[in-house]
C-alpha positions in Angstrom: -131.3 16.0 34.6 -134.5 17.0 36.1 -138.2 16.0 34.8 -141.8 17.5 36.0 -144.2 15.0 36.5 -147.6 15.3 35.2 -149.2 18.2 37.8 -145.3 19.4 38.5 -145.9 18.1 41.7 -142.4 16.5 42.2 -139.0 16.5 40.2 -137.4 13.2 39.3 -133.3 13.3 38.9 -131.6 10.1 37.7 -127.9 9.5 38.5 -126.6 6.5 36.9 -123.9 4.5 38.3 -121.3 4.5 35.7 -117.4 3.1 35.1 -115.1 6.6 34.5 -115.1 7.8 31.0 -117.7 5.3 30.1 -118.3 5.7 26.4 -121.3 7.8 25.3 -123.2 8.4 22.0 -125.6 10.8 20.7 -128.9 9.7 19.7 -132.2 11.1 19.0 -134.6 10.3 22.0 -138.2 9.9 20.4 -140.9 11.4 22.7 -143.5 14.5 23.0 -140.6 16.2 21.9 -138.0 14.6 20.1 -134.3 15.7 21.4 -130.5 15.1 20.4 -129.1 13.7 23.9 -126.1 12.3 25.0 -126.3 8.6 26.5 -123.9 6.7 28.6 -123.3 3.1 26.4 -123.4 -0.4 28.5 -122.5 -3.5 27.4 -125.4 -6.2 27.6 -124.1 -8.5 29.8 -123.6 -5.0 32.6 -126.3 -4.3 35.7 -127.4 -1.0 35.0 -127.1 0.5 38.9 -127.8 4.3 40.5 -130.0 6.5 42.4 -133.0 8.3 42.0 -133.7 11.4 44.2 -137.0 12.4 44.0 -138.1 16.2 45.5 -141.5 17.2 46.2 -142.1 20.4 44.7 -145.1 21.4 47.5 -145.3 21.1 51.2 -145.7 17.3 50.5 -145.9 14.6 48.2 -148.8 11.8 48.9 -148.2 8.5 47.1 -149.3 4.7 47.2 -145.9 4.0 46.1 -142.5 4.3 43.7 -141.4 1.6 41.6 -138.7 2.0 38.9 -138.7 -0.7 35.5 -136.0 -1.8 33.4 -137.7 -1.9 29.9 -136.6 -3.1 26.2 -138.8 -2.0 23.8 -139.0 -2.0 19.6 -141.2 0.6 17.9 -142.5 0.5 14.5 -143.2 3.9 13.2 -145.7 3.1 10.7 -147.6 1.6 14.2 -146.6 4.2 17.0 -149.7 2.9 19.1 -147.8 -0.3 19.2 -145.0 -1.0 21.6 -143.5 -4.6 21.4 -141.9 -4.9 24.9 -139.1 -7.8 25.0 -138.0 -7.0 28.5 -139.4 -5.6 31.5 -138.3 -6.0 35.0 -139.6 -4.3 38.6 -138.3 -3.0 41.6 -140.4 -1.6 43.9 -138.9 1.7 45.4 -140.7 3.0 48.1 -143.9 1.8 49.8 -147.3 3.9 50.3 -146.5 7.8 52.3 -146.0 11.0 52.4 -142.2 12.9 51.1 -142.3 16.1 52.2 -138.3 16.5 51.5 -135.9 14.7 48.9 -135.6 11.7 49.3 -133.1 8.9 47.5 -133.5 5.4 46.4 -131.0 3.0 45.2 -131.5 0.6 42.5 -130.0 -1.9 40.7 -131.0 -4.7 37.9 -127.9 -7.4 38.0 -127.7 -10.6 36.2 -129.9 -9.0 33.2 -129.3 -10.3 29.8 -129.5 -7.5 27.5 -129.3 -9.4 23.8 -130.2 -7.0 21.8 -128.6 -4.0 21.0 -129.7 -0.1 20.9 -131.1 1.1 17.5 -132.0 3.9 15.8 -133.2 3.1 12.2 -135.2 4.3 9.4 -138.6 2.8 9.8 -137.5 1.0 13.8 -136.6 1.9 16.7 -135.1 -0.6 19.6 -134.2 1.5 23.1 -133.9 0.3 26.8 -135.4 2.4 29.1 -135.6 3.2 33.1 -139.2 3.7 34.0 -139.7 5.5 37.4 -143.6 5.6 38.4 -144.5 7.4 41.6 -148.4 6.3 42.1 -151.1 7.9 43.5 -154.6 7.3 44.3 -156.8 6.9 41.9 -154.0 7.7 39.1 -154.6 11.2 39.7 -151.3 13.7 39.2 -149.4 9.8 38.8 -145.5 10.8 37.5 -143.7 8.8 35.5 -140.9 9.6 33.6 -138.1 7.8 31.5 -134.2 7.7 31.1 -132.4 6.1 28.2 -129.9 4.0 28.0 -127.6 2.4 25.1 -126.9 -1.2 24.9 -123.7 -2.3 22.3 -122.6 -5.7 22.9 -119.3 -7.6 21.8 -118.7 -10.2 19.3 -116.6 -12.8 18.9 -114.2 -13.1 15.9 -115.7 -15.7 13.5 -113.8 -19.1 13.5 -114.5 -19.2 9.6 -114.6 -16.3 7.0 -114.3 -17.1 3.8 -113.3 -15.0 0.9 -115.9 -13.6 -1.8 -115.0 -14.7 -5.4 -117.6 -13.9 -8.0 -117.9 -12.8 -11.8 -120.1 -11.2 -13.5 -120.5 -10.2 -17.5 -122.1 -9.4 -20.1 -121.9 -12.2 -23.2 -119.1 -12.0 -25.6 -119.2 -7.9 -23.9 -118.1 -8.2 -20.9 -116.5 -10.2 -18.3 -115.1 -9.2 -15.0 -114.3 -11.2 -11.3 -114.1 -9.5 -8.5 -112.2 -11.4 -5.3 -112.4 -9.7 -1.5 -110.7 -10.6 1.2 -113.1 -12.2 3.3 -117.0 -12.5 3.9 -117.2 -11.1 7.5 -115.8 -7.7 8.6 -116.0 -5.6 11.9 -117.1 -1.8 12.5 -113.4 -0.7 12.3 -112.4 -3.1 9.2 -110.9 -2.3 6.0 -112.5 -4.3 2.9 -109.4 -5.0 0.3 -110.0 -6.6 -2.7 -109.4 -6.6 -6.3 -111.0 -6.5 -9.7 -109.7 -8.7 -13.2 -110.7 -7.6 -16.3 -111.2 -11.1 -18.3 -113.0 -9.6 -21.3 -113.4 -5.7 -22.0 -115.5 -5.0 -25.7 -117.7 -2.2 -23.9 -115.6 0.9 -23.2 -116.0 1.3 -19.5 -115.8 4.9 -18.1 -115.7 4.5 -14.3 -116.1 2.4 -11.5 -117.4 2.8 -7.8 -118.3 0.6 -5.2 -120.7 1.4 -2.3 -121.8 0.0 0.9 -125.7 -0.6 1.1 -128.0 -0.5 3.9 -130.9 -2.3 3.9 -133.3 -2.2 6.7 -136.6 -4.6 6.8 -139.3 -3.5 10.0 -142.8 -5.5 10.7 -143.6 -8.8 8.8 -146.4 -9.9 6.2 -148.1 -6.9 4.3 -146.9 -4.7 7.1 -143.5 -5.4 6.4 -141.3 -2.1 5.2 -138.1 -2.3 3.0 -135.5 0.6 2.6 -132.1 0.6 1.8 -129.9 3.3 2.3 -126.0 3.8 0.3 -124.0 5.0 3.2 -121.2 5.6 1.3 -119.8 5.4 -2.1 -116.2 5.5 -3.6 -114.5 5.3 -7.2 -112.0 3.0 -7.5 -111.6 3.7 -11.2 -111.6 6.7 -13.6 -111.4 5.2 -17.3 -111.6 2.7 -19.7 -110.0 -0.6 -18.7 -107.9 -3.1 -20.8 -108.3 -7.2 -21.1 -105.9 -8.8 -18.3 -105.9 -5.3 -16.0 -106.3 -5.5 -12.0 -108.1 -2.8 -10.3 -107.0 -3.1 -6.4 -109.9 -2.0 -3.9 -109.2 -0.7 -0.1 -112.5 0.4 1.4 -112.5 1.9 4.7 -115.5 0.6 7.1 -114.8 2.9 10.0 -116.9 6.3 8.9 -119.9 4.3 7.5 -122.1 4.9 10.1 -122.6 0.9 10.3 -124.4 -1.0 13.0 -123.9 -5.1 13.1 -125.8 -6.9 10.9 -129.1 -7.8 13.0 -131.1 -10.6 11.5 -135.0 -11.0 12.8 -134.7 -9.5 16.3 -137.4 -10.5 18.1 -139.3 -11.5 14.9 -140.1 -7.9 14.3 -136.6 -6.6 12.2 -133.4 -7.1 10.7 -130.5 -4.7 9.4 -128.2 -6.4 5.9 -125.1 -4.9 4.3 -123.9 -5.0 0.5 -121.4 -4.3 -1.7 -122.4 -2.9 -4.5 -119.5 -2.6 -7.2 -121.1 -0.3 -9.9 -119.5 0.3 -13.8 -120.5 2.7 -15.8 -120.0 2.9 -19.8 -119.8 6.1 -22.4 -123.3 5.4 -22.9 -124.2 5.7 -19.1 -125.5 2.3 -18.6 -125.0 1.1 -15.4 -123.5 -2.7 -14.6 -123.9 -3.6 -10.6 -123.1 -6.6 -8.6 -124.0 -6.8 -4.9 -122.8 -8.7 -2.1 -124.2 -9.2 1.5 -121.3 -9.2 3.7 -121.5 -9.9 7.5 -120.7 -7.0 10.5 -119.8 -7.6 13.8 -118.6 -5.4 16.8 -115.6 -5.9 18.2 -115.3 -2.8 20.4 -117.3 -0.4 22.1 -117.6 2.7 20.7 
């Protein structure tokens, strides 16, 4: 991939030392001009490693030197001034002189905790970032220019995960209990689970249940709230009867989920609901929501 520096006075090619068939993933890289482009995915706990091979596009390239930066960054996008940088590490390239053919420099950044992961949201962006500056003097025809990356990292299975057993009604109307299996599920889960009719007097037409996004970005009056119904399935058509069981299998694995994330660095966080939805012949709607807990458990 080749990039013009400011003046087009050199090209910049990263080449990124990576595993074979590393996992990649398309995202939307935010910039002058946004573009759909295709990233290679890195655990957290992996040095990100390679070469950069930087050709002078003249007779010669004068410089005070090259440094490349590792860089973790969250934007806002009601504050796109703002960057909130939560990593940023330095290795210097190249000292001060004069390229007048490619040249190539190795880097790498080992032992480099990367915590949080890559994220694309509705109101907040988190992306790690290489950074390669070649300086000149007095900042004039300076090129810089970045390379994404995407970080997923791995979690445990949790040691405890309880079931989910709550009911909900309307007085002497309705009553209803819903059970599911457990509390905490992984991107590739299945949620199974099943609804008891206690008390029916209401004639119930259907009955759906969704999965709920809901993304919070910035903090005081700043803070943003949006939620997002990723998907949405009917598990009944028609009216119920005192003493039925409706069983539920939902499918987790083409909800375009992320892990929960709660307060990274202080500035978001990223929940998940059920939302079990009945509707009667009158179209009144009767909902109960449920925050369950996502994990990854493989890269992907």
């Amino acid at each position: 991939m080749n990039f013009l520096g400011f003046g087009s006075s050199a090209t910049v090619l990263f080449k990124l030392k990576a595993k074979k068939n590393r996992p990649k993933k398309k995202v939307v890289v935010t910039g002058s001009k946004p573009r759909v482009k295709e990233l290679c995915i890195y655990q957290g706990t992996e040095p990100i490693a390679g070469e950069i091979v930087i050709t002078p596009k003249g007779r010669k390239l004068e410089h005070i030197g090259v440094k490349i930066e590792l860089v973790g960054q969250i934007e806002l996008f009601y504050d796109r001034g703002n960057h909130y940088e939560f990593t940023s590490l330095v290795r210097e390239l190249a000292p001060p002189g004069i390229m007048t053919t490619s040249q190539i420099f190795a880097f790498s950044f080992e032992n480099v905790e990367k915590e949080h992961e890559s994220y694309n949201g509705l109101n907040v962006q988190l992306r790690y970032f290489l950074r390669v500056t070649i300086s000149s003097q007095y900042g004039v025809n300076t090129i810089a220019q970045e390379e994404d990356l995407w970080i997923q990292n791995l979690n445990p299975p949790p040691q405890i995960n309880h079931s989910i057993k709550m009911e909900v009604g309307i007085e002497e109307c309705l009553h209803i209990e819903f059970e599911y299996d457990k509390s905490k599920y992984h991107l590739n889960d299945v949620v199974i689970g099943k609804v008891y009719f206690l008390l029916v007097r209401i004639k119930i037409k259907s009955m759906e249940l969704a999965i709920v996004k809901r993304e919070s970005a910035g903090s005081g009056s700043n803070m943003v709230n949006d939620s997002e119904t990723l998907v949405k399935f009917e598990i009944m058509d028609g009216a119920p009867v005192r003493g039925e069981s409706i069983p539920v299998r939902l499918f987790l694995s083409n909800s375009r989920l992320t892990p929960t994330y709660s307060n990274v660095n202080n500035q978001f966080s990223v929940k998940y609901y059920l939302n079990l939805v009945l509707l009667d012949e009158t179209d009144r709607r009767y909902f109960k929501q449920q925050e369950i807990q996502i994990y990854r458990n493989t890269i992907s």
